[in-house]
N, C-alpha and C positions, 0 to 999 in steps of 0.2 A: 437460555442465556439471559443474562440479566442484564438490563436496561443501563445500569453503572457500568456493568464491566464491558459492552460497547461501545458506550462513549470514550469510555478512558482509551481504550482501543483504537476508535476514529483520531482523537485528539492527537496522542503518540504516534501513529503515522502520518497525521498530517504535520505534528511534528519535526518528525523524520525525514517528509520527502523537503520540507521546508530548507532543513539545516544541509540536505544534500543538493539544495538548490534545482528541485525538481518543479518545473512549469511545462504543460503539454500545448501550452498554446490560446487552451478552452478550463477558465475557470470552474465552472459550474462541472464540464467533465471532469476535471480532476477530484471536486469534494464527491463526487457521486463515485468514482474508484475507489477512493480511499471509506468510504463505505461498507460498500462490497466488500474491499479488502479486509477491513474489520469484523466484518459478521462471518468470512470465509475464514479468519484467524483463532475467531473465537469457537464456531466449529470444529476446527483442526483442536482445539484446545478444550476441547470440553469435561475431558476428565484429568485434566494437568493437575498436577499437585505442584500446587507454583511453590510449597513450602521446599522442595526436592528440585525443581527447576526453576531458572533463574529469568522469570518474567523481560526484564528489559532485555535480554542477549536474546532470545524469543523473538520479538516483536520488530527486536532491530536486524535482526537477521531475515525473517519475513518481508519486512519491510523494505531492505535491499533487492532481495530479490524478484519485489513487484514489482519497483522501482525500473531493476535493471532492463525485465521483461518490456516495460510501459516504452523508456527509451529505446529500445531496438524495436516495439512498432511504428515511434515515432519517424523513425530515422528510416524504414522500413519505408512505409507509409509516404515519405515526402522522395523516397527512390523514385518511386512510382507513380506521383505524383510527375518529378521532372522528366522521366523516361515517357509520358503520353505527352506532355509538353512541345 
């Protein structure tokens, strides 16, 4: 994978969870997701013919759905947080 087409990757999803107004609490956790998330997207995408596939609907639909994952550990997470409470 190429060093460009990661970052543009990272940026786009941090993008992403930006304009969906995505915050887990822990800054430094989130840019280290949205990482991962970018090096797991571009793996998923390694032989994509983005001339045939339509890049942003890709990335924003990925992007959702880490997203949504992220908030239902979040919300998960503070369950069970107040339930030992």
């Amino acid at each position: 994978m190429s060093k460009q087409k990661l970052l543009e990757s990272v940026a786009d999803i941090a993008y992403i969870a930006c304009n969906s107004i995505y915050y887990s609490g822990n800054s430094r956790e989130d840019i280290s997701d949205f990482i991962y998330w970018a090096e797991e997207f571009e793996k998923k995408h390694k032989h994509t013919d983005w001339v045939q596939e339509d890049y942003l609907t890709e990335i924003i639909n990925f992007s959702d759905s880490k997203l949504k994952e992220a908030r239902k550990n979040i919300l998960n997470a503070s369950r069970n947080h107040t339930q030992k409470s």
